[in-house]
GUKOL-146171 format. One record per residue (C-alpha): x, y, z. Coordinates in steps of 0.25 Angstrom, whole numbers, plus 5000, padded with zeros to 4 digits. Each point is the difference from the previous one (the first is absolute). Layout:
BEGIN
XYZ...
% end
This chain:
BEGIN
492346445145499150124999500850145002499850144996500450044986501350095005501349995004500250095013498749955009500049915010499449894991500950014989500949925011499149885001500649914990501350045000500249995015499249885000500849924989501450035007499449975013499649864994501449994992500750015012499249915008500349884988501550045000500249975014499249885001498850065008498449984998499250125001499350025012498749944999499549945013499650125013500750005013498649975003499549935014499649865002498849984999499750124990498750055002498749964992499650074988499250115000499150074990499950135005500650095013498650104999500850114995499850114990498549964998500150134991501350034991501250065010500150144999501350085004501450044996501149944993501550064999500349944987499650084989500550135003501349985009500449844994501349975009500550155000500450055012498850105002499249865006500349995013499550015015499550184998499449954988499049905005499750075011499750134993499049914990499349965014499950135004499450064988499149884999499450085013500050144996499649984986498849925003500649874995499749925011498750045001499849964985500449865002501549994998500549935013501449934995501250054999501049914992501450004999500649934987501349944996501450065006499650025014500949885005501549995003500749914988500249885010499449945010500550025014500849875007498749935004499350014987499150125003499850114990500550145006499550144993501050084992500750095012499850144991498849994996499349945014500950035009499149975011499449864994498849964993499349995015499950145004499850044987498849895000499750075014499750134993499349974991498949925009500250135008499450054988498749905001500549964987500849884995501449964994500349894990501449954995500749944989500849864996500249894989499649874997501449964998501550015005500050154996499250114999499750084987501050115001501450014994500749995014499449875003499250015013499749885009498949934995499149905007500149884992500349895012499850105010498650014999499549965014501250085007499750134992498450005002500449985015500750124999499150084992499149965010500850065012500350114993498550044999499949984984498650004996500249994983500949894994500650054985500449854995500850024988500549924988501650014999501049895000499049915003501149864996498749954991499449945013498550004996499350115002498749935006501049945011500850145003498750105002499249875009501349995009500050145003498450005003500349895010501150075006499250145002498849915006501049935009500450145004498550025007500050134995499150064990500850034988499550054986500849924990500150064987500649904988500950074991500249894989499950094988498949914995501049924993499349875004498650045001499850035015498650035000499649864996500849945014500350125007498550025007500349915012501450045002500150145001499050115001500650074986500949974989500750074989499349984986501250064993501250074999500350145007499550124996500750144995499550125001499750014986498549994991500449894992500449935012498850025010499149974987500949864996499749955016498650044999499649934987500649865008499450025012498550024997499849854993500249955013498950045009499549885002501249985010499750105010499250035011500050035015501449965006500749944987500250124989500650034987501350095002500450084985501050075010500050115007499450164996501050094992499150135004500850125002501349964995500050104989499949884987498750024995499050115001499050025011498949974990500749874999500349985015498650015002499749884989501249935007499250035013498749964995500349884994500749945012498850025009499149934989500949894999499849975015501650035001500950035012500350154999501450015007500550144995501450014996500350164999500650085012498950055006501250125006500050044987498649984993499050124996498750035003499649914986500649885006499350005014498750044992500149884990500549915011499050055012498750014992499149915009498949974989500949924992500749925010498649975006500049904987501449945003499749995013498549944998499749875010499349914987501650004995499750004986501150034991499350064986499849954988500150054984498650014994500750054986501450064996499850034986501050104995500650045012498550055008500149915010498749985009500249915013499149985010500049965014498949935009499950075014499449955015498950104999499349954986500950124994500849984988501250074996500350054987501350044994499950074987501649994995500750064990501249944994500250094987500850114999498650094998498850025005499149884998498449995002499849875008498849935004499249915006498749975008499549985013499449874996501349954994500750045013499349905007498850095006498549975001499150054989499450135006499550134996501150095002501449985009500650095010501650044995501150045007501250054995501249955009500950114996499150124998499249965012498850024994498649924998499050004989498949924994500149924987498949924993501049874999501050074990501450025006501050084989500850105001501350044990501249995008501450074998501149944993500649905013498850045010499149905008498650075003499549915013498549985002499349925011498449974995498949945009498649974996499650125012498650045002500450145002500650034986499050104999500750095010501250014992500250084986500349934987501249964994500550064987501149964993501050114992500549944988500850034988499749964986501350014991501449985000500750135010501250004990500250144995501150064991500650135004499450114992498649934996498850005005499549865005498549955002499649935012498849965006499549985015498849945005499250025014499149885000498949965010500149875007499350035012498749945001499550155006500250134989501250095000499450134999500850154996501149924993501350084993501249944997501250085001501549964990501350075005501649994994501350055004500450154999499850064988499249904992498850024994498949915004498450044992498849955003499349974987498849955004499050015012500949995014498649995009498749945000498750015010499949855004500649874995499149875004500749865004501049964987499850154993501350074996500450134999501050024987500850114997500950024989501450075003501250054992501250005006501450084996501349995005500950114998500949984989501449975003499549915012500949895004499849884998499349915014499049995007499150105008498450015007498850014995498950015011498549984997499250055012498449975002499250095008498549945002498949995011499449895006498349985002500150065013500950114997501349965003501250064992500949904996501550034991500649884994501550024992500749904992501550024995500549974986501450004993500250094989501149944992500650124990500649904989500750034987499849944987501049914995501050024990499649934986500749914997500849875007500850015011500249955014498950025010500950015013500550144995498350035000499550065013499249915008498650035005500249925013500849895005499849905010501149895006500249885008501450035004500650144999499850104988499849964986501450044992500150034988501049954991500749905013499849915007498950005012501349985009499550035014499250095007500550124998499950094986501050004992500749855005499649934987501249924992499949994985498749924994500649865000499149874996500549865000501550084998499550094988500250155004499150114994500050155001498750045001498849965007499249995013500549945013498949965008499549895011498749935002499150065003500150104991499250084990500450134990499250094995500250094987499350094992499749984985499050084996499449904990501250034992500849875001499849864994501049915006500849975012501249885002500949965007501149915004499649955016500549905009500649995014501150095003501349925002500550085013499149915010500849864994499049904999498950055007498950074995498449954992499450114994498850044988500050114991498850054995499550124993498750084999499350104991499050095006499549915011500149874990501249905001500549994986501349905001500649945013501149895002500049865006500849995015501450054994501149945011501750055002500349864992499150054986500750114990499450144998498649974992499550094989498650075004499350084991498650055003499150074988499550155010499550064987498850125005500549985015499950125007500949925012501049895000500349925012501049925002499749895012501049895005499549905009500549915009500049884993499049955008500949945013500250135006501050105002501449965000501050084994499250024987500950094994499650044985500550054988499050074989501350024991500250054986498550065002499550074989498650074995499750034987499150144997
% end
């Protein structure tokens, strides 16, 4: 059984809920109930109910309030409200979906489910009713099996299927959650078809969303049952998290389409986990991917960022497109992702993405993206609103986690727009306190019409020192021509060790005169040299760190998901006292200044998640991966790594996911040592 890799969410109580449920089932001599209170004759099959011809767009309680008290009947109606005033509606979101907790913990005497009294005192009903007040709609939540996921055990729908759509039904419920929990090992196939004969018995049009994890690969049955379905297991509002669900979800495009979708869970924007920059990727990603966009922060408490990221209009045009494409990886090489999306209008959608924990040139064509050959290509630029002309090239260098998001058409009136340039950096920004560090930026030309009056402008924090030491300007630069300048750049000494901006700004006119300022950011890292000598790279500052599952600890134990929850470093009942604690996804940067020659290890699963657990190390040297593990599961010992980094610059230190996806891959880079 698929469940999140944590001990306190909902899903943590999947297999632990579900196995006593079954024990006591056996003990007392009963059969799990497989067979639905279902009417005689059950109605024919169907292969679709016409719903959700593009992904559902809306609201879901879960992420930010799980069964805490805070979900309750003011909460949903304050989202529909501000699904009004804050020009949700009008954007496309148009459900709003209760999750798990919203029922009393038994069924009334005639089998019917009853909402919990505190927190909709006045039934699901009214609160339906207001909501559809609201020209908007309301979805709700149960499970495929005796029990819901929370640790209270709610009434599931397992054998009640036909009697809970009715009431769904009568209630006004427009959106089914179907979940996954004490399911009794009834087949999947069979539970999730037993509830889309019971909504269609219902005659009222319901949304039905399949939350099965993707433990038994839904999107290869799941199209003519419901009108989406879970790909994997639920998000957290972390990187490494959204970054693990998108990797699985993109192979399977070839699943989706207008009414049947691919699901990778619901939007973590505005819940303080990740960075705006990385909500924006989270964003972009979603909409390329042709995925439901259901946000899961309280919009009562969500800043102007959020409702920019989640309200930008351009952007959810391609989630919202009628073709239902979901995109596809042209390359992934290094972490520059490029994904492209086919649109009705002939358009294609370009997603320039940047795994790394820096800022990365990515590119492609227009060609390679699926376009005609044509003289030149109009670009728009879906999150700074703007257009240009390109010649075919489509590059730019994108910060550390950001997503630049184009849409190119071969359009006759190219002309009328100015060029594109793209700002790039040649040289690695890592910059020891107290000396001068070189860089290089380039403005290049990829329009197919001239930038003209060019000048290209590099700013640091407060009180470094940032010199031009060649030309910043020049008259006119023709299609593929650059503009190079050479910078030196000085932190003050006594710096801090981190991370902090750079900005390269381009200033340039287009043929007809119109002025045009472009800005790229980059991270700075100020770095210190490391000790000569051996010694234990967790005491090393580290450059950047991305995780699948909480923060990466240092010296413990991933443990949960807060810092500092780790237990010791324990592979296959061998303890160690130093190391890295970390879960798939994951990758750990450090600096080493060409000054290093080796890097090992002892690395395994983590003992704390029993047998659960696949994971791979790997380790790389300036962009190059120079040792890496086999799939290391909870039943093997620790295993010795040792990688030769000698003239690296950067280490980084990845674990995968084994290849099965994410599932309480909790890992150990114990005893880790690096020689300089």
């Amino acid at each position: 059984m698929r469940h999140l890799p944590t001990r306190t969410t909902r899903t943590s109580y999947r297999g632990v809920i579900g196995a006593l449920l079954a024990g006591l089932l056996c003990a007392a001599g009963a059969t799990a109930p497989a067979v639905a209170d279902s009417p005689a004759p059950a109605p024919a099959p169907q292969a679709g109910n016409g719903l959700a011809l593009t992904p559902p767009m809306g609201f879901n309680n879960w992420n930010s309030t799980h069964c805490r008290a805070e979900f309750n009947e003011a909460m949903v109606k304050g989202i529909a409200d501000i699904f009004v005033e804050k020009g949700l509606k009008d954007a496309g979101y148009q459900y709003v979906n209760l999750d798990d907790c919203w029922a009393k913990p038994q069924r009334n005497a005639d089998g019917k489910l009853e909402a919990d009294p505190q927190r909709f005192p006045n039934g699901i009903k009214s609160v339906a009713d207001y909501v559809h007040s609201k020209g908007l709609k309301i979805g709700i939540y149960t499970s495929a099996g005796t029990k819901t996921c929370d640790s209270v055990g709610l009434p599931g729908a397992l054998g009640h299927e036909y009697s809970d759509a009715q009431q769904f039904a009568d209630w006004g419920i427009d959106y089914l959650k179907y979940d996954n929990c004490n399911n009794q090992g009834v087949d999947a196939k069979q539970r999730y078809t037993t509830m889309r004969d019971a909504l269609a018995a219902t005659g009222r049009p319901i949304v039905y969303s399949i939350c099965e994890w993707g433990e038994n690969k839904p999107w290869e049955w799941a199209g003519e049952i419901g009108n989406l379905w879970r790909t994997t297991g639920d998000i957290n509002d972390s990187w490494g998290s959204m970054l693990s669900i998108m990797k699985q979800n993109l192979p399977l495009a070839a699943a989706a389409g207008p009414g049947h979708w691919n699901d990778p869970d619901m939007l973590e924007v505005g819940n303080g986990g990740m960075t705006d920059t990385e909500y924006r990727t989270h964003f972009s990603m979603w909409s390329v991917m042709a995925a439901p966009l259901l946000i899961g922060s309280d919009l009562r408490k969500a800043g102007p960022e959020t409702f920019e990221i989640l309200s930008n209009h351009e952007v959810i045009a391609v989630d919202q497109d009628p073709l239902g494409k979901q995109g596809t990886v042209l390359s992934s090489t290094g972490g520059r992702w490029v994904v492209t999306k086919e649109m009705q209008d002939g358009s294609r959608v370009v997603a320039l993405f940047n795994e790394t924990g820096s800022a990365q040139r990515i590119s492609t064509t227009a060609e390679a993206a699926g376009l005609p050959k044509a003289t030149a290509y109009t670009m728009r630029d879906l999150w700074e609103h703007t257009t240009y002309n390109t010649a075919g090239s489509v590059s730019a260098t994108v910060p550390a986690h950001g997503t630049v998001l184009l849409r190119i058409a071969a359009d006759r009136k190219w002309a009328a727009h100015p060029p594109a340039v793209e700002l790039g950096l040649n040289g690695s920004p890592l910059v020891e306190a107290g000396r001068t560090a070189a860089l290089t930026t380039t403005v290049t030309d990829l329009g197919r019409t001239s930038a003209t009056k060019v000048s290209a402008a590099l700013t640091g924090p407060s009180g470094w020192q940032v010199k031009a030491a060649s030309p910043t300007g020049s008259p006119a630069l023709p299609t593929g021509r650059a503009l190079t300048t050479r910078w030196q750049v000085t932190a003050p000494a006594g710096t801090a060790t981190g991370t902090y901006d750079l900005t390269l700004t381009a200033q340039y006119r287009s043929p007809a005169g119109t002025r045009v300022r472009s800005t790229v950011p980059f991270r700075a890292h100020v770095v210190v040299a490391p000790p000569a000598g051996a010694g234990y790279l967790s005491d090393l500052p580290q450059l950047s760190a991305a995780n699948g599952w909480g923060p990466v600890e240092k010296d413990t134990s991933n443990g949960e998901s807060k810092a500092g929850d780790g237990n010791p470093l324990t592979i296959g009942g061998a303890v160690f006292a130093k190391g890295l604690g970390v879960h798939a996804d994951s990758a750990v940067e450090f600096y080493t200044g060409e000054a290093c020659s080796a890097v090992t290890a002892q690395v395994g699963v983590d003992d704390e998640k029993g047998t659960e657990g696949t994971v791979a190390f790997e380790v790389w040297a300036d962009g190059t991966k120079v040792a890496s593990t086999g799939v290391l599961t909870n039943a093997m010992p620790a295993q010795p790594l040792s990688a030769d980094v000698s003239g690296a610059q950067v280490v980084r230190l990845v674990v995968t996911d084994g290849g099965d996806g994410v599932d309480s891959d909790h890992a150990d880079w114990a005893d880790l040592r690096i020689t300089c």
